[in-house]
TORVEX-659623 format. One record per atom (N, C-alpha, C): residue number from 1; atom name; x, y, z. Coordinates in nm, 3 decimals, always signed. Example, Ala and Ser with C-alpha at 12.3 -4.5 7.8 and 13.67 -1.06 7.14 Angstrom:
REM TORVEX-659623
+-----+------+---------+---------+---------+
|  nr | atom |      px |      py |      pz |
+-----+------+---------+---------+---------+
|   1 |    N |  +1.319 |  -0.569 |  +0.780 |
|   1 |   CA |  +1.230 |  -0.450 |  +0.780 |
|   1 |    C |  +1.320 |  -0.330 |  +0.780 |
|   2 |    N |  +1.285 |  -0.225 |  +0.708 |
|   2 |   CA |  +1.367 |  -0.106 |  +0.714 |
|   2 |    C |  +1.290 |  +0.003 |  +0.787 |
+-----+------+---------+---------+---------+
//
This chain:
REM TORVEX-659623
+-----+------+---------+---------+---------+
|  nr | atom |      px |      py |      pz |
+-----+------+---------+---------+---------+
|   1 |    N | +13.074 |  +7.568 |  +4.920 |
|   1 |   CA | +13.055 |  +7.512 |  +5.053 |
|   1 |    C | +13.044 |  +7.623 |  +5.157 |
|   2 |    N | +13.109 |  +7.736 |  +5.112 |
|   2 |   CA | +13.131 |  +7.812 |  +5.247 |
|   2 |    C | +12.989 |  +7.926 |  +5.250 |
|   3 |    N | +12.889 |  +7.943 |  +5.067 |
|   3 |   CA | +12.758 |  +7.981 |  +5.096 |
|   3 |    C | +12.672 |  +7.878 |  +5.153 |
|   4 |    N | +12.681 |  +7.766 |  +5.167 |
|   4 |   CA | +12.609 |  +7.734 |  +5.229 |
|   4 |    C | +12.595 |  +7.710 |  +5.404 |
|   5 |    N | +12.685 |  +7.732 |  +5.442 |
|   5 |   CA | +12.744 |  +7.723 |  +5.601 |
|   5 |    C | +12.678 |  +7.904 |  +5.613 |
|   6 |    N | +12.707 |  +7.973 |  +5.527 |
|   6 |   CA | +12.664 |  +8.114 |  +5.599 |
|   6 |    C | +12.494 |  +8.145 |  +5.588 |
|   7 |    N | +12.458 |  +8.037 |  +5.467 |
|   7 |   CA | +12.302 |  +8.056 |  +5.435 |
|   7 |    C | +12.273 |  +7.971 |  +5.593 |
|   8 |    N | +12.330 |  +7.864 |  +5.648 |
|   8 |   CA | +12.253 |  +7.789 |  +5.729 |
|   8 |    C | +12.269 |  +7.840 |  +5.867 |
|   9 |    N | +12.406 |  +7.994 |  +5.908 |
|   9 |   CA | +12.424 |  +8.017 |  +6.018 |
|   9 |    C | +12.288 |  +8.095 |  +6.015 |
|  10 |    N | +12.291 |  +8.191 |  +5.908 |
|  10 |   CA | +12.200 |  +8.296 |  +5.872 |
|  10 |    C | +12.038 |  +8.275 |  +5.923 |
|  11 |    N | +12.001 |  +8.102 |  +5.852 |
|  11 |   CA | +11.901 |  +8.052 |  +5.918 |
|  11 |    C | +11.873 |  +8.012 |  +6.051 |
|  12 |    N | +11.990 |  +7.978 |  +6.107 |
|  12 |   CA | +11.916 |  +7.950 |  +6.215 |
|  12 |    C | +11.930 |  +8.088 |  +6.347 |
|  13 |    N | +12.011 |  +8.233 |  +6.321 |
|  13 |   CA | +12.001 |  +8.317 |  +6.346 |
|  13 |    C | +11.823 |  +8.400 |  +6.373 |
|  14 |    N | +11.800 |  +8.350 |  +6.223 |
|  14 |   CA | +11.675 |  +8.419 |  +6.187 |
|  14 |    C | +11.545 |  +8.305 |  +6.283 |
|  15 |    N | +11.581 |  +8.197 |  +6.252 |
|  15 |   CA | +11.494 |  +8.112 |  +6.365 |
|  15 |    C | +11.497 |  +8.183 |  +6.508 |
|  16 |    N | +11.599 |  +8.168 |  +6.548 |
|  16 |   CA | +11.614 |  +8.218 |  +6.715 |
|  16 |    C | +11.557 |  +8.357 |  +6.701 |
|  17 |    N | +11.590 |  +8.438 |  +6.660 |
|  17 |   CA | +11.544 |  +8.562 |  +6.685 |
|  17 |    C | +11.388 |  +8.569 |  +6.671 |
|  18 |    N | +11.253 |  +8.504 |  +6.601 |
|  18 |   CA | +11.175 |  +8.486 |  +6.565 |
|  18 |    C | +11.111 |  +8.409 |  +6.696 |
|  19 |    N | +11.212 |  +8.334 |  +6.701 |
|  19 |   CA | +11.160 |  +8.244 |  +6.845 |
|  19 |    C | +11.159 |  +8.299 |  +6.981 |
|  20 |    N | +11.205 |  +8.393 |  +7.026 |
|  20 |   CA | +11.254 |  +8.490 |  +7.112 |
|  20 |    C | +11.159 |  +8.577 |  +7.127 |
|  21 |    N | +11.146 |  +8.665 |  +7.009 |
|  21 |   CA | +11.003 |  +8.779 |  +6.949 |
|  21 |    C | +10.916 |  +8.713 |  +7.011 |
|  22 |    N | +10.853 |  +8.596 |  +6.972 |
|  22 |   CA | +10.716 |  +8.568 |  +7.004 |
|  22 |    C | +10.703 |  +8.530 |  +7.139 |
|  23 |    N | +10.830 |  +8.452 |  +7.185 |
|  23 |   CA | +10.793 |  +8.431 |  +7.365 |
|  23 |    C | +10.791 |  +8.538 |  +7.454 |
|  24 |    N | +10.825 |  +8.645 |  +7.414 |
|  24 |   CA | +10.791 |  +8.766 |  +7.474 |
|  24 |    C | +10.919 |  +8.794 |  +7.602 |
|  25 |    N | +10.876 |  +8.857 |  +7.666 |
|  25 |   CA | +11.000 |  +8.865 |  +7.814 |
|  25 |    C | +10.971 |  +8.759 |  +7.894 |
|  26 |    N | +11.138 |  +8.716 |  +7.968 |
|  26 |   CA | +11.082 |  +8.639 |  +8.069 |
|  26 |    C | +11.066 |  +8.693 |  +8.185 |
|  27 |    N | +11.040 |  +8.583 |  +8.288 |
|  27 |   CA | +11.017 |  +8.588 |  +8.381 |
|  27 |    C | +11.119 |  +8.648 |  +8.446 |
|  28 |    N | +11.260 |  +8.602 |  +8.449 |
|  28 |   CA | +11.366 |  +8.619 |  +8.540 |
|  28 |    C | +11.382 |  +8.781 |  +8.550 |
|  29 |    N | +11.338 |  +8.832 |  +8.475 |
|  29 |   CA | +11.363 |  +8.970 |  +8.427 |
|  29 |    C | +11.278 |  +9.083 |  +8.522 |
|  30 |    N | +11.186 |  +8.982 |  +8.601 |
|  30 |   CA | +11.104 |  +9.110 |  +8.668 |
|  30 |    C | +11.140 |  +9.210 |  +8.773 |
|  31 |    N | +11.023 |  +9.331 |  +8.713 |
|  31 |   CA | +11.059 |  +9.410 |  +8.837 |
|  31 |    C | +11.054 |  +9.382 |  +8.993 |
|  32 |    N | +11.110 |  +9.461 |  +9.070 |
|  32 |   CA | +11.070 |  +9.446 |  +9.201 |
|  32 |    C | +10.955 |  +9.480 |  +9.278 |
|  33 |    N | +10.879 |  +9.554 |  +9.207 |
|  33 |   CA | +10.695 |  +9.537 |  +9.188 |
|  33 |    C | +10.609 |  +9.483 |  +9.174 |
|  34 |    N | +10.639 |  +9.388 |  +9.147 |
|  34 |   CA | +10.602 |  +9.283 |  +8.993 |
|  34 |    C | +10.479 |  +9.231 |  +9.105 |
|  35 |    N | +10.398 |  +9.175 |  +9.107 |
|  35 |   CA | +10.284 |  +9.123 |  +9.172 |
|  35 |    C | +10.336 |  +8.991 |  +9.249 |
|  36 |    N | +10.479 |  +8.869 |  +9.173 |
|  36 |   CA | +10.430 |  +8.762 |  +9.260 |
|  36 |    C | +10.556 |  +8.833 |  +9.389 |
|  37 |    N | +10.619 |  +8.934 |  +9.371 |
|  37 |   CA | +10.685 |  +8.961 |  +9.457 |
|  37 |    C | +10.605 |  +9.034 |  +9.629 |
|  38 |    N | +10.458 |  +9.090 |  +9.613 |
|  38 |   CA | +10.371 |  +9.159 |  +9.670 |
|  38 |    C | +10.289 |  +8.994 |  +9.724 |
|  39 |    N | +10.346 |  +8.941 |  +9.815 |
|  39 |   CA | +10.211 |  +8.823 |  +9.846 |
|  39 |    C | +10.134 |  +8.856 |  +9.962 |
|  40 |    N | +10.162 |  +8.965 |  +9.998 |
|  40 |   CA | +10.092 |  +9.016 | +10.102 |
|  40 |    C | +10.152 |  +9.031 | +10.248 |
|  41 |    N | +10.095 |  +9.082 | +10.341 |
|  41 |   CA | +10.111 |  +9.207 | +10.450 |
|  41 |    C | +10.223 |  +9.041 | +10.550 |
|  42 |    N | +10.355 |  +9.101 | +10.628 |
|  42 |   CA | +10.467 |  +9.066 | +10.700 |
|  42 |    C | +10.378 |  +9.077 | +10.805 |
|  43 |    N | +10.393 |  +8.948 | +10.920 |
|  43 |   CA | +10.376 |  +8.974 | +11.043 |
|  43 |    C | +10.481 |  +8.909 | +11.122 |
|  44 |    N | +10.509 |  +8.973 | +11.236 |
|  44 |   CA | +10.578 |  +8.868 | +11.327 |
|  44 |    C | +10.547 |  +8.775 | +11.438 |
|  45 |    N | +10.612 |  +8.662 | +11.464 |
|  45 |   CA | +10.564 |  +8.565 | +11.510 |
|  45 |    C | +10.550 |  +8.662 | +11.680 |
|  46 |    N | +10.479 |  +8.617 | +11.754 |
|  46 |   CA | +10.442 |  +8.643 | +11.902 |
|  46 |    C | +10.498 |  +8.582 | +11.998 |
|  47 |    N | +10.583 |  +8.472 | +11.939 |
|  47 |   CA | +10.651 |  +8.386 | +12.046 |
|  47 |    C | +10.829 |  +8.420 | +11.990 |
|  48 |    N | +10.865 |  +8.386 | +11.842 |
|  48 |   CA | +11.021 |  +8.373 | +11.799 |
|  48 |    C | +11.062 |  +8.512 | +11.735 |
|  49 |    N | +10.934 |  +8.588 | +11.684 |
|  49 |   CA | +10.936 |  +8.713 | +11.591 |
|  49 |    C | +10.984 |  +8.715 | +11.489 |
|  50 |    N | +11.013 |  +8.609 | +11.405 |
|  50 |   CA | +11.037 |  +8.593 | +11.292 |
|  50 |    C | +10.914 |  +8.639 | +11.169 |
|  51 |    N | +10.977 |  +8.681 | +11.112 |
|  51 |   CA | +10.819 |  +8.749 | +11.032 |
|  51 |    C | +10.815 |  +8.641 | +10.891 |
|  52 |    N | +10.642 |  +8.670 | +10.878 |
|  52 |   CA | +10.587 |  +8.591 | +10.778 |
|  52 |    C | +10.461 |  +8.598 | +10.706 |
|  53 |    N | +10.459 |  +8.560 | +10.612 |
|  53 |   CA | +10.309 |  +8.639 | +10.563 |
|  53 |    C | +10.244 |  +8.604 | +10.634 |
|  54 |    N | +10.111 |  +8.704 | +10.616 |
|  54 |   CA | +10.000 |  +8.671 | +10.713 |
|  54 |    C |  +9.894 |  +8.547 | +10.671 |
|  55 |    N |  +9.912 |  +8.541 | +10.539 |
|  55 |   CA |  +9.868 |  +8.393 | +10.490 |
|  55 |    C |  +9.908 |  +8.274 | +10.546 |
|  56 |    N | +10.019 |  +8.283 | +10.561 |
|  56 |   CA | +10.079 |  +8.160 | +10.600 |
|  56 |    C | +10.064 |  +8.118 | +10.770 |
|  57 |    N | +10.031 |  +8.244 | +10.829 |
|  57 |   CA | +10.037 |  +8.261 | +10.951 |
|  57 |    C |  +9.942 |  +8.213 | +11.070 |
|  58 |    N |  +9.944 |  +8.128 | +11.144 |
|  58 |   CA |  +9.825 |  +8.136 | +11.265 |
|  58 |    C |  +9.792 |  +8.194 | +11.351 |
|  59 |    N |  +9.663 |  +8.240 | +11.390 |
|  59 |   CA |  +9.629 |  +8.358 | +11.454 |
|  59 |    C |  +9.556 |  +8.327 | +11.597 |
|  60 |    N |  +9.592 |  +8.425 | +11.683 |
|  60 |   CA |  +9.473 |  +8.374 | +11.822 |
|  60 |    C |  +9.495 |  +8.489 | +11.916 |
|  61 |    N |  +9.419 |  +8.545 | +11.953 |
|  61 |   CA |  +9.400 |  +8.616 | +12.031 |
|  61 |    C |  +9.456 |  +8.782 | +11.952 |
|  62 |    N |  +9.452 |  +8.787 | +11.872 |
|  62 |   CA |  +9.535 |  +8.942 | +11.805 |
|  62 |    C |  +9.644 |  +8.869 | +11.761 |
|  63 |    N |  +9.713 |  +8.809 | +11.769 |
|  63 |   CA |  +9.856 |  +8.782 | +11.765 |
|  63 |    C |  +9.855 |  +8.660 | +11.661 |
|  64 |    N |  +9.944 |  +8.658 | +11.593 |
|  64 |   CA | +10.018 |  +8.546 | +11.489 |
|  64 |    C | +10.167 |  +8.453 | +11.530 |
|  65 |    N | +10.098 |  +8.336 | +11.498 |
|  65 |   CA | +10.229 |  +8.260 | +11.530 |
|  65 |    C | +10.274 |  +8.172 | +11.392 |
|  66 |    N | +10.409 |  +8.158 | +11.417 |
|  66 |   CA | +10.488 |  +8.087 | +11.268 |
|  66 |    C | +10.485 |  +7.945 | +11.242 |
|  67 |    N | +10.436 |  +7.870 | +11.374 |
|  67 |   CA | +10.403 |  +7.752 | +11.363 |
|  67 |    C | +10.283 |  +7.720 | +11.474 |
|  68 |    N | +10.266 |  +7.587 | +11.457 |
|  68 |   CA | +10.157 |  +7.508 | +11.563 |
|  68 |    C | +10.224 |  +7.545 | +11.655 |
|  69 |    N | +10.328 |  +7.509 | +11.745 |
|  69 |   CA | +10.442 |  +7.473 | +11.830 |
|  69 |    C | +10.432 |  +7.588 | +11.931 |
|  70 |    N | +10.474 |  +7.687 | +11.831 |
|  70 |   CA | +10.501 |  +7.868 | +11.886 |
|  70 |    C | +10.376 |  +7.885 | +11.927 |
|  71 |    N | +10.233 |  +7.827 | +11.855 |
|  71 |   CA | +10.101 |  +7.879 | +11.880 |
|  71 |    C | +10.034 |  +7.814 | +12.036 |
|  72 |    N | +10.057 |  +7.725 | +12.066 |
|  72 |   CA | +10.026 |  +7.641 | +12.186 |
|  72 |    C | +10.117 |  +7.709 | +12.256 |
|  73 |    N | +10.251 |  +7.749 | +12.269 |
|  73 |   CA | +10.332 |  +7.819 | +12.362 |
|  73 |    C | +10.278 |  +7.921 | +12.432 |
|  74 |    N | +10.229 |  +8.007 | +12.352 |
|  74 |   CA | +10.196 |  +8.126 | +12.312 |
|  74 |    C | +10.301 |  +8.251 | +12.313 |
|  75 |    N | +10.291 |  +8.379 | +12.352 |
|  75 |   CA | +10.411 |  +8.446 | +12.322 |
|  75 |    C | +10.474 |  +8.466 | +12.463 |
|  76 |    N | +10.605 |  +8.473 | +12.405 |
|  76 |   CA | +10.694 |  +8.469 | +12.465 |
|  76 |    C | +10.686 |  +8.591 | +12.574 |
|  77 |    N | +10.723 |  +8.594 | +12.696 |
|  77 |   CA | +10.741 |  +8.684 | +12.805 |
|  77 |    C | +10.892 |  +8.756 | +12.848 |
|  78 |    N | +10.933 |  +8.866 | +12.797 |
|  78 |   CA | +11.037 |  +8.933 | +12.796 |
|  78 |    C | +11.144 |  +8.947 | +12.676 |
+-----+------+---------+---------+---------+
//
């Protein structure tokens, strides 16, 4: 009884490790380089200055704002 409990830890040892090998590295593991960490260039807002990608960002006159709201305001004075 007790070869077969060590043949079946043995197996499923050898499963996992096999299963592991082939999925390769994960994700959680990345560098701080890593591409989805790079989404592109920080700006700050013109009205609150909170910064944000420039993707995400609305633009008018040179200047970026972080929302609709801030953008109709426009920037802030002092």
């Amino acid at each position: 009884m007790g070869r077969l409990i060590l043949i079946a830890v043995i197996v499923v040892l050898v499963v996992w490790l096999l299963r592991r090998a082939i999925a390769g590295p994960r994700a959680g593991g990345k560098a701080p380089d890593a591409a989805g960490e790079q989404q592109g260039e920080l700006v700050a807002c013109a009205h609150c200055g909170v910064n944000l990608p420039k993707s995400e960002a609305r633009s008018a006159g040179g200047r970026y704002y972080c929302s609709e709201e801030h953008w109709r305001l426009g920037p802030r004075d002092g």
